[in-house]
C-alpha positions in Angstrom: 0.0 0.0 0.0 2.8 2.1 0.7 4.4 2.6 -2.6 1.1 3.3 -4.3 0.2 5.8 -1.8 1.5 10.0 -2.4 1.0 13.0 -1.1 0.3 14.8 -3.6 -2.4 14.3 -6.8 -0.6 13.0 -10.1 -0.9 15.7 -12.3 -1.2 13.3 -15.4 -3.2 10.3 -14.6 -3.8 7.3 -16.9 -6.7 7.5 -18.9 -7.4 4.4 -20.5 -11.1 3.3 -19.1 -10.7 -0.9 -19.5 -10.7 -2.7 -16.4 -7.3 -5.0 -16.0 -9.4 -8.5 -16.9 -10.1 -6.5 -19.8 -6.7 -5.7 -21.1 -5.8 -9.3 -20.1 -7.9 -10.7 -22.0 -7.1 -7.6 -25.0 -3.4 -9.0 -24.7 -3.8 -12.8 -25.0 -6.2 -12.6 -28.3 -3.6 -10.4 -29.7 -0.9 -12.6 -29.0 -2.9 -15.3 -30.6 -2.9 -13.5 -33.4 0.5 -12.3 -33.7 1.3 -14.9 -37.1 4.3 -13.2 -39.6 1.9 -12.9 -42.3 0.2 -10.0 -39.9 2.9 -9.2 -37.2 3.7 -5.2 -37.1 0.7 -3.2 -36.5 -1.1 -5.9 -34.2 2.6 -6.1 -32.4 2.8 -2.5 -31.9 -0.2 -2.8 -30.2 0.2 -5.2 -27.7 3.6 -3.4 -27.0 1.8 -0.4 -26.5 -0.8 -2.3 -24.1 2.0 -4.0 -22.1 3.5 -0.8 -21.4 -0.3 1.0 -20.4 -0.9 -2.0 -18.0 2.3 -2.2 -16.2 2.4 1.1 -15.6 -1.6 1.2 -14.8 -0.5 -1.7 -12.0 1.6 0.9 -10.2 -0.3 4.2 -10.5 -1.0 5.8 -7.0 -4.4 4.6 -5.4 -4.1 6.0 -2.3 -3.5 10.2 -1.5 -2.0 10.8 2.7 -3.9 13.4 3.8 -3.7 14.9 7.1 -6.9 12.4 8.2 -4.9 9.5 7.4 -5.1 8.4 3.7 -8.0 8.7 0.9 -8.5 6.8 -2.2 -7.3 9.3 -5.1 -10.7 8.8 -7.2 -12.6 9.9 -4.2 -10.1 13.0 -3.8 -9.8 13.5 -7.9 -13.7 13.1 -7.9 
């Protein structure tokens, strides 16, 4: 909890709405289709998607306040 937790708000958040199962699942049907006849544009892709969900897995959640800590949708809200 600690390392996703800052004090201030991220001025940039992510903004990509699918939930993580989503993009999961997103990532496996492109890599089931990744053949050479179709590779580069499809590959590109799922690069691009790796790269959103591992840095989606370590955004900030949580924002310390001096209350203790809030979740940063319900301070962002």
């Amino acid at each position: 909890m600690d390392s996703l937790t800052v004090d201030i708000l991220p001025t940039c958040p992510t903004s990509f709405v699918p939930e993580c199962t989503e993009l999961c699942h997103y990532r496996l049907a492109l890599t089931q289709m990744l053949v050479p006849e179709i590779r580069n544009y499809p590959g590109y892709l799922l690069y691009d998607l790796n790269h959103f969900f591992s840095n989606k897995i370590n955004d900030p959640r949580w924002l310390r306040i001096t209350d203790g800590v809030k979740f940063i949708d319900e301070v962002a809200a």
